[in-house]
Backbone atoms as SQL, in Angstrom:
CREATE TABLE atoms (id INTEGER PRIMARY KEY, chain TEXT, resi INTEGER, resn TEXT, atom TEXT, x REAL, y REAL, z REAL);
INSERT INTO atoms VALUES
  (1, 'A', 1, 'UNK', 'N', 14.228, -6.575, 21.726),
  (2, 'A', 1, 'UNK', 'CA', 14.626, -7.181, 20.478),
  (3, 'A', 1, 'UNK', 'C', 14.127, -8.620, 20.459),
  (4, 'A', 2, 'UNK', 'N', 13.088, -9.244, 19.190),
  (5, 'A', 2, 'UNK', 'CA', 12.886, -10.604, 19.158),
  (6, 'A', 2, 'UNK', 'C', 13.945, -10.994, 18.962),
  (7, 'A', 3, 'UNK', 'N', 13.327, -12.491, 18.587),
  (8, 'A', 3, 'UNK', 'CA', 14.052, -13.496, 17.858),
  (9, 'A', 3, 'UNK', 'C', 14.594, -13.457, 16.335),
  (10, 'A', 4, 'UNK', 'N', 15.562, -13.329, 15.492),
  (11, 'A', 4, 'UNK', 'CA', 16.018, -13.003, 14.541),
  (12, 'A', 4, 'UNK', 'C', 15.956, -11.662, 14.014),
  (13, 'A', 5, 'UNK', 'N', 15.744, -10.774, 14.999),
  (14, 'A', 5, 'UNK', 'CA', 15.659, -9.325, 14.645),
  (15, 'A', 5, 'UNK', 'C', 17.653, -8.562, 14.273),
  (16, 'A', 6, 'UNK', 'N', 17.901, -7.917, 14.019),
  (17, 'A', 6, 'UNK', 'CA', 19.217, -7.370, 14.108),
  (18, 'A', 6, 'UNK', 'C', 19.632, -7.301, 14.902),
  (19, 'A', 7, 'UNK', 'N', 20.859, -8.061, 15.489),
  (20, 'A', 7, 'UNK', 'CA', 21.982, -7.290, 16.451),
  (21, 'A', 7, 'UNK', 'C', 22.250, -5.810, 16.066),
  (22, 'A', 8, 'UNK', 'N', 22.727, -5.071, 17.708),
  (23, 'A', 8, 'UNK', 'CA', 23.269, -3.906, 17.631),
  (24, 'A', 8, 'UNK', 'C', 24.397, -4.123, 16.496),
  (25, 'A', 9, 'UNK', 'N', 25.502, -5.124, 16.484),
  (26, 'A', 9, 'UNK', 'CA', 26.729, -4.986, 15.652),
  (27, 'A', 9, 'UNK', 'C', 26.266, -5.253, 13.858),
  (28, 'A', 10, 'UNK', 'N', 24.936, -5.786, 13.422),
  (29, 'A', 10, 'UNK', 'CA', 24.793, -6.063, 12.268),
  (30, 'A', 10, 'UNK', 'C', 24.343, -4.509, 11.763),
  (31, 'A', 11, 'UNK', 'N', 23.490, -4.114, 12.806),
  (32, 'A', 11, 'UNK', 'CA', 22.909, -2.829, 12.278),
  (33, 'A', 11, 'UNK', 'C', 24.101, -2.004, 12.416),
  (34, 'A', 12, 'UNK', 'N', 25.095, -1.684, 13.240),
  (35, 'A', 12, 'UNK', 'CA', 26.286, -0.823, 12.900),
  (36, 'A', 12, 'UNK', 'C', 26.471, -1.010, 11.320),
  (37, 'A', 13, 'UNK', 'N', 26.608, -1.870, 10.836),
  (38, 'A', 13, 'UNK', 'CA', 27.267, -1.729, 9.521),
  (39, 'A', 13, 'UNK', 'C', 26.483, -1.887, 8.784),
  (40, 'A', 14, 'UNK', 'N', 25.071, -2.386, 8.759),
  (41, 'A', 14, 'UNK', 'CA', 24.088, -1.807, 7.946),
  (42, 'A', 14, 'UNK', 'C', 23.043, -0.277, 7.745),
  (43, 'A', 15, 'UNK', 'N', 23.722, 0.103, 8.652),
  (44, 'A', 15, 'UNK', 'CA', 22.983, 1.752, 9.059),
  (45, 'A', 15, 'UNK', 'C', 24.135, 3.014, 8.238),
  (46, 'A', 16, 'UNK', 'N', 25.223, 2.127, 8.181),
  (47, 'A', 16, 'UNK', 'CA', 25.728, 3.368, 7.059),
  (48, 'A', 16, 'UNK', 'C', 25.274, 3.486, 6.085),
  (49, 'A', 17, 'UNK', 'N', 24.468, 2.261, 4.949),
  (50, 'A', 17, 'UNK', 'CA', 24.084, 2.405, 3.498),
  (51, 'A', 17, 'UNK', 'C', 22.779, 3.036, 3.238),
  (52, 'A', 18, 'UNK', 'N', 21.843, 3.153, 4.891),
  (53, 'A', 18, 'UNK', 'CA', 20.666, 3.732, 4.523),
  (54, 'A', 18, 'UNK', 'C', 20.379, 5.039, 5.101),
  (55, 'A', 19, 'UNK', 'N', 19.986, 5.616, 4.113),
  (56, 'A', 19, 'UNK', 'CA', 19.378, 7.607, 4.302),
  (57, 'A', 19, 'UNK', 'C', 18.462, 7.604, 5.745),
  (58, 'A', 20, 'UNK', 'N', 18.481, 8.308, 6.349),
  (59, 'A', 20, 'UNK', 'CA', 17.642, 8.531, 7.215),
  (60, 'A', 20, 'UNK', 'C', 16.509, 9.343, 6.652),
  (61, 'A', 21, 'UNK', 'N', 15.151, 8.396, 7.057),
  (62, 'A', 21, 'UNK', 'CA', 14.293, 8.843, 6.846),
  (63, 'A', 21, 'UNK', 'C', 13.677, 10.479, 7.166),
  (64, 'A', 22, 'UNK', 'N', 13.542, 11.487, 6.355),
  (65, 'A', 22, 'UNK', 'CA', 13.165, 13.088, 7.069),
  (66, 'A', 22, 'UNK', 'C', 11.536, 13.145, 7.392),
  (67, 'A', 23, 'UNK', 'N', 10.715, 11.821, 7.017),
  (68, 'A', 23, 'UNK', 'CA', 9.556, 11.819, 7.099),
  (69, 'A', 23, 'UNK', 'C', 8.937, 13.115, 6.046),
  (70, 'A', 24, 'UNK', 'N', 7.063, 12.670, 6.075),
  (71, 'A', 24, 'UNK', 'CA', 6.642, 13.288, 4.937),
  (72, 'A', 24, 'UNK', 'C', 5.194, 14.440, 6.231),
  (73, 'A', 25, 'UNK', 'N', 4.517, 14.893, 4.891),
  (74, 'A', 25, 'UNK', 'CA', 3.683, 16.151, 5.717),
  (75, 'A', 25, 'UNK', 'C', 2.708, 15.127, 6.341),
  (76, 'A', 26, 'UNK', 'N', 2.496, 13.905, 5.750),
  (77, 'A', 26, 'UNK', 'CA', 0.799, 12.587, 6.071),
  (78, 'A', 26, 'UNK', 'C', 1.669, 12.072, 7.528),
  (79, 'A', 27, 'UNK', 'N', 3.077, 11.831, 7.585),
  (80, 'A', 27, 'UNK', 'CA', 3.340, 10.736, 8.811),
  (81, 'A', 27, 'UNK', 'C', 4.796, 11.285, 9.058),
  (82, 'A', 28, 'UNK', 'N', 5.189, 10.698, 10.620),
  (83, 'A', 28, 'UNK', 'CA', 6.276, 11.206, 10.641),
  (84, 'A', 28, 'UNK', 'C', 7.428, 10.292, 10.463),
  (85, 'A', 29, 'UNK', 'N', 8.783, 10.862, 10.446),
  (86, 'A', 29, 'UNK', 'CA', 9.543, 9.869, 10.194),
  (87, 'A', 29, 'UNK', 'C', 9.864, 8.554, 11.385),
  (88, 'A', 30, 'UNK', 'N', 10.332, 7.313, 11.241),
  (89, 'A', 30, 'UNK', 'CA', 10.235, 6.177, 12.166),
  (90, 'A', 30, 'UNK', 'C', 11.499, 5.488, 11.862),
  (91, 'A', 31, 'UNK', 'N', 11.341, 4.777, 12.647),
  (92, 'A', 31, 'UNK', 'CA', 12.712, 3.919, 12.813),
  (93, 'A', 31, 'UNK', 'C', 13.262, 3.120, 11.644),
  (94, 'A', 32, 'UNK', 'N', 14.194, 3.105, 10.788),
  (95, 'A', 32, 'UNK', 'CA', 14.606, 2.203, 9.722),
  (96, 'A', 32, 'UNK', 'C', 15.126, 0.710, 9.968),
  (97, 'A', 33, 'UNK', 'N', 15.692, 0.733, 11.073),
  (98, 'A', 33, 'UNK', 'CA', 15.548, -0.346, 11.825),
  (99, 'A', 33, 'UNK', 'C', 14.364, -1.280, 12.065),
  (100, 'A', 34, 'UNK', 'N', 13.821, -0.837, 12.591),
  (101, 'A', 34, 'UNK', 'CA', 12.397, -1.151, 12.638),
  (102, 'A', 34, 'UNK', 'C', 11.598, -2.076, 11.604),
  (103, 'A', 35, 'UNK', 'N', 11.675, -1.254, 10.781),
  (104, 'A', 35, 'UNK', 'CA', 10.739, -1.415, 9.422),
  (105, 'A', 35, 'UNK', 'C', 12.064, -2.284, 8.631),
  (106, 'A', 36, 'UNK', 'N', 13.167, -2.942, 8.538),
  (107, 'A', 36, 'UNK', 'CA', 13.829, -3.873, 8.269),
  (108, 'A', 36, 'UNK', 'C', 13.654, -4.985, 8.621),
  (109, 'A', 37, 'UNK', 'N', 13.941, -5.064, 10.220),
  (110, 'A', 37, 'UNK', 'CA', 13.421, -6.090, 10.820),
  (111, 'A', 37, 'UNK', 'C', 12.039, -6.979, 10.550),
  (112, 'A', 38, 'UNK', 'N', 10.947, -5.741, 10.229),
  (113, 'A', 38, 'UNK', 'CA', 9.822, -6.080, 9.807),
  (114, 'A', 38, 'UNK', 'C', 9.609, -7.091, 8.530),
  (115, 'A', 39, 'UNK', 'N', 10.588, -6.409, 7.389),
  (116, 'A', 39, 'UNK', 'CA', 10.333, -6.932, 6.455),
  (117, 'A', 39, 'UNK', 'C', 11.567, -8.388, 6.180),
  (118, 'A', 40, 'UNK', 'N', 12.279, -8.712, 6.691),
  (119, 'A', 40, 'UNK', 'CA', 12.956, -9.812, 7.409),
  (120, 'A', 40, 'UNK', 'C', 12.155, -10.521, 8.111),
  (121, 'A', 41, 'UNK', 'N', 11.373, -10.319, 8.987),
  (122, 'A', 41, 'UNK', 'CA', 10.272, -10.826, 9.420),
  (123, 'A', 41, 'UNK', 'C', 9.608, -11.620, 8.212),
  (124, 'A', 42, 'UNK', 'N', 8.944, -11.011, 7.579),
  (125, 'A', 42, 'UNK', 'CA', 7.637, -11.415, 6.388),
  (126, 'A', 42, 'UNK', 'C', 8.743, -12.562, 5.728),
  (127, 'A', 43, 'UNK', 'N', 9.981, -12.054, 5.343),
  (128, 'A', 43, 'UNK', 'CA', 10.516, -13.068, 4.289),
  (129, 'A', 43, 'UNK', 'C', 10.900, -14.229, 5.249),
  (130, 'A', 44, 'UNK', 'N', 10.990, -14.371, 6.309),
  (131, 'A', 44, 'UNK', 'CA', 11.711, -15.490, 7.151),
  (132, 'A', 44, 'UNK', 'C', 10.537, -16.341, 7.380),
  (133, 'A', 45, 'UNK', 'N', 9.527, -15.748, 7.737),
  (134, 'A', 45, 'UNK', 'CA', 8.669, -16.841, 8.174),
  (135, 'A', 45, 'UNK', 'C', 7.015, -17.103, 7.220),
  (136, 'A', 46, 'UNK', 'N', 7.036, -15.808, 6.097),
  (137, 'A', 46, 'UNK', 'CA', 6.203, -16.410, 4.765),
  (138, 'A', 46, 'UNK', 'C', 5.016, -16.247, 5.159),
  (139, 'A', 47, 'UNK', 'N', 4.714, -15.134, 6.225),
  (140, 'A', 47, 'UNK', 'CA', 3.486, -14.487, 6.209),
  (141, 'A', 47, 'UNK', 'C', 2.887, -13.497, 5.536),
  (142, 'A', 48, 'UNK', 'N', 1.686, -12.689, 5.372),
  (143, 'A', 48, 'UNK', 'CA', 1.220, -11.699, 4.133),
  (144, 'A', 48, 'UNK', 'C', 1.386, -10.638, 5.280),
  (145, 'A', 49, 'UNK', 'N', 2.020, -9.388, 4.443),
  (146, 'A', 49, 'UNK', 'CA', 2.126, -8.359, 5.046),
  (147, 'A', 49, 'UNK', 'C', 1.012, -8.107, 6.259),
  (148, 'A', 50, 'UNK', 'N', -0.443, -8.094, 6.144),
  (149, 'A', 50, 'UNK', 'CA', -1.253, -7.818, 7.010),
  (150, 'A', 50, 'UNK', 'C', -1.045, -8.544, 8.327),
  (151, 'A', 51, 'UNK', 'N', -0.405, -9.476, 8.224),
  (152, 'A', 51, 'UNK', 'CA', -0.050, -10.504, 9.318),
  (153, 'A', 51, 'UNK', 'C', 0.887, -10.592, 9.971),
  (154, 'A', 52, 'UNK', 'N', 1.618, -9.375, 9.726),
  (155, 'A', 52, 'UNK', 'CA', 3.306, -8.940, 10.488),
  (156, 'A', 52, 'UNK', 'C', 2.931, -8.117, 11.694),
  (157, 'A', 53, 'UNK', 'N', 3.930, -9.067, 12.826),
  (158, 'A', 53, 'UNK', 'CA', 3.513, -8.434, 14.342),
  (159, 'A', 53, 'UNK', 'C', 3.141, -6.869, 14.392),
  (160, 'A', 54, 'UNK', 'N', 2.877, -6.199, 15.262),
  (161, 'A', 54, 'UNK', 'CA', 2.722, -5.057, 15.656),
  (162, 'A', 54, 'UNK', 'C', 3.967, -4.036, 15.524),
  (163, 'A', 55, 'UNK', 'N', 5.022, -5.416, 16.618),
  (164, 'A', 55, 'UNK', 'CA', 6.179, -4.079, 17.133),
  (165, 'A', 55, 'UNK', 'C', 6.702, -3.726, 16.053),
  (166, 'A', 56, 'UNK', 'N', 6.541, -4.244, 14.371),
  (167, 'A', 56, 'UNK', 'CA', 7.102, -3.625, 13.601),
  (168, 'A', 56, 'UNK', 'C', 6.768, -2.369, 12.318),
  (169, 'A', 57, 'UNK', 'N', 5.377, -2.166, 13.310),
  (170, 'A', 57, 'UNK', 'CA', 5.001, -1.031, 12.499),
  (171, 'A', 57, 'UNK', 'C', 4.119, -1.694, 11.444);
């Protein structure tokens, strides 16, 4: 886990409001976690999508 990524206890109570992904026939399904963090990422530090680390997909 980076730096400003989710605690285990934030994601407890943010993991009830979101569907789990069933994935599609092109890709499979991935972490929602993940791909939050990611986009928390972009808004925190005001980079262009192409420029968001790796570990977040």
């Amino acid at each position: 886990m980076a730096r400003g990524d989710l605690t285990d206890e934030e994601w407890a109570v943010i993991q009830a409001f979101l569907r789990p992904e069933r994935g599609r026939w092109a890709r499979p399904a991935q972490d929602n976690r993940r791909y939050l963090n990611g986009m928390f990422h972009v808004l925190r530090v005001g980079c262009p999508w192409r420029d968001m680390h790796e570990r977040y997909g």
